[in-house]
C-alpha positions, 0 to 999 in steps of 0.5 A: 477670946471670941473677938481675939480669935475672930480677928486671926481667921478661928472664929466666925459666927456669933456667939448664938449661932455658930457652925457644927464642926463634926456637921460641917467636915461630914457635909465637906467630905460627901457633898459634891457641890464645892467649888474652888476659891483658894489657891490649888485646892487648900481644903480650908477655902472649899466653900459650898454654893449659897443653896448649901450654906445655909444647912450648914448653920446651927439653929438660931437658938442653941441651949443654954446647956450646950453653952454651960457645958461648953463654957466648962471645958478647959482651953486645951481640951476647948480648942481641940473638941469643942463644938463651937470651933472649927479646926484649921488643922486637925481633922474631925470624923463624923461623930466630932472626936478628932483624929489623930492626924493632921490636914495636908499642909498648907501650899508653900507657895503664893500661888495665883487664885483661879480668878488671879494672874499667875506668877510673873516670871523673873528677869536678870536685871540686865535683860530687857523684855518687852511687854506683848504676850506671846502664845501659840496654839497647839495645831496637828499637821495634817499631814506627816512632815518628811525629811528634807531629802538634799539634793547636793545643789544647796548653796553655800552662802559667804559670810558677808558680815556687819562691814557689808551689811546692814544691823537691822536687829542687835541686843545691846546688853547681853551677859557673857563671859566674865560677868555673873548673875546679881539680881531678877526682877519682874520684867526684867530691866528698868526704864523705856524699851528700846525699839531695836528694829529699823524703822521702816521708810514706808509701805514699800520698805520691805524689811523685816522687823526681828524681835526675841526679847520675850520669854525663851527667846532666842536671838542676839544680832541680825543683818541685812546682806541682801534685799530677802538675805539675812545672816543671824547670830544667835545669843551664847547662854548667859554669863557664857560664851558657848552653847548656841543651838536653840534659836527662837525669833519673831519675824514682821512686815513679811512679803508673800511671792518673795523667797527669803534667805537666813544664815545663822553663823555662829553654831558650835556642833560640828554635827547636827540634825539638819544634815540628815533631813531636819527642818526648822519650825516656822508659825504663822500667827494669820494661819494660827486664827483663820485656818488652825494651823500651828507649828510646822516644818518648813524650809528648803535648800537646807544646809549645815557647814563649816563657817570659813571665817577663821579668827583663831578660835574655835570654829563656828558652822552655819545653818542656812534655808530658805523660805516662803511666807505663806501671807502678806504683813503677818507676823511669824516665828521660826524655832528650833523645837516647839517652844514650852515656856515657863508660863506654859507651865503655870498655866497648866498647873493652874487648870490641874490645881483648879480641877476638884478631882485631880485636886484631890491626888494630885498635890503642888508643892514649891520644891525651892526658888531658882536663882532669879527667885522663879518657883520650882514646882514639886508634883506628888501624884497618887490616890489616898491610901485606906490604912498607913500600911497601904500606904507605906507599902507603896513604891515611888517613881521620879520623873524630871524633865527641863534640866537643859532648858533648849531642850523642850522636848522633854517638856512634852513628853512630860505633858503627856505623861501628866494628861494620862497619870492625871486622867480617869483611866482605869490604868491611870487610877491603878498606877496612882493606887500602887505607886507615889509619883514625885514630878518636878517639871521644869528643873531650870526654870531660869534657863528655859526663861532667858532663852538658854540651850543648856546652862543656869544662870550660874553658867553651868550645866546643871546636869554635872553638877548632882553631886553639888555641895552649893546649895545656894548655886545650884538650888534646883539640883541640890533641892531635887537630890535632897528629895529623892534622898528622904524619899529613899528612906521612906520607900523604895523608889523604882525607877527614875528618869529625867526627859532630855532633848538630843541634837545628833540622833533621830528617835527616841531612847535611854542611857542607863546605867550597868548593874555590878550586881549579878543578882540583877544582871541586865534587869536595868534594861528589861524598863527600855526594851519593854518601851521598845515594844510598846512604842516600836515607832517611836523608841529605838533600843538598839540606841539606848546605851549603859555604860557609866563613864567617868564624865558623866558621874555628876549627871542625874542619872549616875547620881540617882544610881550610885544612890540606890536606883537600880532602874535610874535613866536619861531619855532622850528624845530627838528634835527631828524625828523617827526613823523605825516603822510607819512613822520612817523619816517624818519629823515628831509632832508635839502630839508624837511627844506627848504619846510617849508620855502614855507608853511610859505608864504603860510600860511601868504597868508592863514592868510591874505585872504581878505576873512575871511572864513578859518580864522574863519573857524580855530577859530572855531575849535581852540575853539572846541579843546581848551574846549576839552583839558579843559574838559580832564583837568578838567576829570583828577581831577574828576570835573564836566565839564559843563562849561555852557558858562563859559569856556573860562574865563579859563586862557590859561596859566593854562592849558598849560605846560611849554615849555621844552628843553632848558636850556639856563637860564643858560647862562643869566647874565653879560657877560663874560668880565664884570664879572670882571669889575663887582666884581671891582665896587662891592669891590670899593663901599664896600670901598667906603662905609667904607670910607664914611665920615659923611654926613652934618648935617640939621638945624634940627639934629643941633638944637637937638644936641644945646639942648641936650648939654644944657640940660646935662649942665644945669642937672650936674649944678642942681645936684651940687646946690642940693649937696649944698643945702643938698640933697646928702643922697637922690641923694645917694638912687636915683643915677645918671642921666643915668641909663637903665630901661626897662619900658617906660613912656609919659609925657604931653606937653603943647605948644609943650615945655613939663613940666616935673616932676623929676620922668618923666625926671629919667625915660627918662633919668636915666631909674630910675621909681619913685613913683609919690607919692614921686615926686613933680612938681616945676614950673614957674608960669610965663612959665605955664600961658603962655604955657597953653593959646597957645596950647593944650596938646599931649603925647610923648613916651619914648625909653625903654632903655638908657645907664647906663653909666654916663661918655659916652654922646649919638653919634652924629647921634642919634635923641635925645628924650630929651623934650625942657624945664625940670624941677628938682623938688623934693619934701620934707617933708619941706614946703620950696622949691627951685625954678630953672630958666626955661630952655631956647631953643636956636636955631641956626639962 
């Protein structure tokens, strides 16, 4: 048994000399001098220093007794007290007794030791990657970076094109449209690196050497037009054919005294930042190593316009600047944001999963894989609580961000939140005490990997698709809705909100969502307008907007509301900058983004104060500003505004505008690798339709069609017995037992077995209208005493139209208007009359 559970990791010492377990978890839990081994703090590989280790062995020699009454014990009771065995899972007190809980679960995930590498992120196969390590510092300008202020003089450069130019720069294998997402691997496609850059002709050669083929990058073709002119096209998000609007390229063999000219050419926003003073990024790896200076704004003559080239489709605008290299021979890079990778990421969760103390709040768990097999990372932050109730009592708060992968900016003011949460503030220490905080950094790992702007390898935008049933689609979303929904379970989660980038308007703010709930009318902007006031430079209230439109209903933030979340919200922060206070018309530093971070624990603080002062406080002037945009609403339309306490039955969502900027409705719908499967299962019914065979008939519809044979059996055998009788020259002038009329009749039924005349049952079944006057009733005394003394009468409508042709019988399927009994009866201007045998029904058993 010793050597079995040596062998599996329970067992370690020898027989002689084993460890206290109650000795060595006392020793674990007040000794400060542990280091990490395993991965993101697992207790179990907390080992002390070599000084320490000793202290923590028993003595040499332990008794005889104690091995007696050790060996006494049963197995159960052995495993679980015994003073020779160290538990993995159960947790000991000071005094030996095991407490009834069990140790927090083992990391889910094969995470990287903290001497280890991380996790190598995971390609489509179809991409190729090249081996270098990008990395970047974080610099602060020292200055503030204005807008671009245009001058109207900016050139409007004509698309030269491939024809006239040079390709020194082209991806050859890049998914769009039509294909879909098969398989990843590390390092994305096999074989040799293609060199796609020109090879220069010499040192005078002065062309430049493009390169995006490593993580987040962005770029698909680029071409020479002129000695310092380029024109680029940037790469659609994979197994798309739209969404192009983050760009990420590195650029080589740099001249310093010459002014270079880029175009990108195939934008789809018809509106954008860049025509009101938004600058590209620009990082300059020599100035990065001598003089710390990371990403910067640079650009001049900046332009944003309609492309001219007109193929029929939807048209293209071009961005156009140009730019001054600050060295000779260096290597840059321009973006449209300040990049955060995937292995940016990583290595931050290492540092945090490597801290013994944020270690110890702060616990990394794998939410799902993504599609390409990359980790989705699940943070739960918040202090140990010191009874269950305390700790049940606690409230939860979810954060998100990286949903759109282009959007990066969401990834920084998510690092900024993490550096105060984590930190050792007394306000950051107080909020992990009251609140559980459920963090998942990067929704869309793959996205931010390839270079995306919006979409998943899917091809969808996973901000549409929350509602999703596809779990193995649309991993992510579905994993993080399920989450939120246990945790709504457990505890009442305050707030939610996910980190987004905006394209189209300056600063930063909340969409949220109306309250139907009067109890709480306006509160879902109390959280946005204390935001407002503790970061006035940054946050505009004025753009937040809460109106819920039906576009929108798969989004995250409708979908966390329609949950339960009454304070559930979007953020959106811009790429360029601010236009409020003292930061007006100066572009956000990452050091901008990641203050904001701050302030949403410091609202949160505000927004929870026992003391309900400034949130009232804010409801009130919420109010006041609200019946002021009524009243300018209603000004707009020349009413009257005397509301006299009726205002606020106002809907909200009459007075707001729809949320602008994104046009990711675009990319709802399947995803890309069921589209096909989907068109398969449509063809197959359509098939299958064709193919059908004719469903069984009821005890019903059969009994219709016995009665329907019999009745046109008996009918042909009446005719020929009025043939016998003489009666041809009048069935000559009224022919036929199925003509077509258009005129419609009743007939009576007694007893629900209808009597019919010859004019009635012509007009049913011939078509044919008689005179009544030249009709007369043959019927069976017998039948008619009997019927009339069981039921009362009631009318039957007749079809308008019948076939006229005598030789084709009615189909199978439809519902016969024949009554059960008829009678042919003719009058004559003989006294004499024939009288017919009743017709008798028959069913089947």
């Amino acid at each position: 048994m010793y050597h079995h559970l040596q062998y599996y990791g329970y067992f370690k010492a020898q027989r002689d000399s084993l460890p206290n377990s109650a000795m060595h978890q006392h020793v674990w839990k007040n000794n400060p001098r542990f280091v990490l081994s395993g991965s993101f703090g697992e207790r179990d590989d907390l080992i002390p220093d070599p000084l320490q280790k000793k202290k923590l062995q028993w003595p040499a020699c332990v008794s005889s007794a104690v091995h007696r009454a050790t060996e006494a014990v049963s197995r159960d009771s052995f495993m679980l007290s015994s003073l020779l065995l160290k538990s993995r899972q159960l947790l000991h007190d000071e005094f030996g007794k095991v407490n009834p809980r069990l140790r927090e679960p083992r990391d889910l995930f094969a995470f990287c030791s903290g001497s280890g590498l991380l996790q190598a992120p995971r390609w489509p196969i179809e991409c190729e990657v090249i081996k270098e390590n990008i990395h970047h510092i974080e610099g602060v300008p020292p200055q503030p970076e204005y807008f671009y202020q245009p001058t109207g003089n900016e050139k409007v450069p004509e698309i030269v094109g491939e024809e006239k130019g040079t390709v020194v720069y082209q991806l050859d294998s890049v998914p769009t449209k039509g294909s879909y997402f098969t398989s990843s691997r590390v390092g994305g496609k096999r074989g040799i690196i293609k060199e796609l850059a020109v090879t220069l002709q010499g040192p005078e050669d002065n062309t430049l050497l493009f390169e995006s083929r490593f993580e987040s990058g962005n770029l698909q073709k680029a071409v020479r037009v002129d000695t310092y002119e380029y024109e680029l096209t940037l790469r659609t998000d994979l197994y798309t054919n739209k969404h192009t609007q983050w760009f990420y390229f590195r650029v080589q063999n740099t001249r310093k005294d010459a002014t270079y000219r880029f175009t990108i050419i195939n934008l789809l926003k018809p509106k954008s930042l860049y025509t009101i003073g938004m600058k590209p990024l620009m990082y300059s790896q020599l100035d990065a190593s001598t003089h710390n200076i990371g990403w910067r704004r640079e650009g001049n003559e900046i332009k944003y316009y309609k492309n001219n080239t007109d193929d029929g489709q939807k048209p293209f605008y071009c961005l156009t600047w140009t730019i001054q290299f600050p060295h000779d021979q260096d290597t840059c890079f321009f973006a449209h944001f300040y990049p955060y990778t995937y292995t940016d990421l990583q290595c931050y969760l290492l540092l945090v999963a490597n801290n013994p103390v944020q270690s110890q709040f702060c616990k990394l768990r794998t939410l799902c894989r993504s599609l390409a097999g990359n980790t989705v990372y699940l943070l739960t932050i918040t202090n140990p609580s010191r009874t269950p109730q305390e700790a049940a009592a606690k409230k939860a708060v979810v954060l998100s961000a990286r949903v759109h992968p282009g959007e990066s900016n969401g990834s920084w003011i998510m690092k900024g939140f993490l550096d105060f949460i984590l930190s050792n503030s007394p306000d950051a220490e107080l909020l992990r005490d009251i609140f559980v905080f459920k963090v998942v950094p990067m929704l869309n790992p793959d996205g931010v990997i390839v270079g995306n702007y919006r979409c998943s390898l899917a091809g969808r935008d996973l901000n549409r698709h929350y509602r999703t049933i596809l779990k193995e689609s649309f991993p992510c979303i579905w994993y993080t809705r399920n989450m939120i929904k246990r945790l709504l379970e457990e505890r009442e989660v305050l707030l939610y909100c996910d980190f987004h980038g905006h394209s189209r308007k300056n600063n930063i703010f909340l969409y949220g969502c109306n309250s139907n709930d009067r109890k709480y009318w306006l509160h879902e902007r109390v959280f946005p307008f204390m935001l407002s006031k503790n970061a006035p430079d940054k946050f505009s209230f004025h753009s937040c907007n809460f109106k819920v439109q039906k576009c929108k209903e798969g989004t995250g933030r409708v979908v966390m509301w329609r949950m339960g979340i009454l304070n559930s919200y979007t953020m959106e922060s811009t790429f360029g900058g601010s236009t409020l206070g003292n930061k007006r018309d100066t572009h956000f530093t990452t050091e901008d983004l990641k203050s904001l971070g701050y302030h949403v624990c410091d609202t949160l603080l505000d927004f929870c104060d026992p003391d309900r002062t400034k949130f009232m406080q804010c409801l009130e002037e919420l109010k006041e500003l609200l019946q002021q945009e009524i009243s300018k609403k209603i000004n707009d339309f020349g009413q009257d505004t005397d509301f006299e306490g009726r205002w606020n039955d106002i809907s909200l969502s009459d007075i707001e505008s729809s949320t602008s900027g994104s046009d990711s409705s675009l990319s709802d719908g399947l995803p890309v690798h069921l589209l096909n499967i989907a068109d398969e299962l449509n063809h197959k019914k359509k098939m299958y339709k064709k193919k059908k065979m004719k469903p069984l008939q009821t005890r019903k519809q059969r009994n219709e069609q016995y009665q329907k044979n019999n009745l046109i059996r008996v009918l042909k055998s009446t005719e020929d017995a009025l043939k016998r009788e003489g009666f041809a020259s009048m069935l000559q002038k009224q022919p036929t037992l199925f003509k077509n009329s258009e005129n419609t009749s009743s007939s009576t039924v007694r007893n629900g077995r209808p009597r019919t005349n010859e004019s009635q049952l012509n007009e049913r079944d011939k078509g044919i209208s008689l005179d009544p006057s030249k009709a007369t009733t043959l019927i069976v005394t017998k039948n008619k005493g009997r019927m009339q003394r069981e039921k009362p009468a009631f009318t039957v409508s007749c079809p308008t139209k019948r076939s006229t042709n005598t030789s084709q019988k009615p189909t199978p399927d439809a519902k016969p208007d024949w009554p059960r009994n008829r009678f042919l009866a003719t009058r004559r201007e003989r006294t004499t009359m024939t009288l017919y045998p009743s017709l008798h029904i028959y069913t089947y058993p």
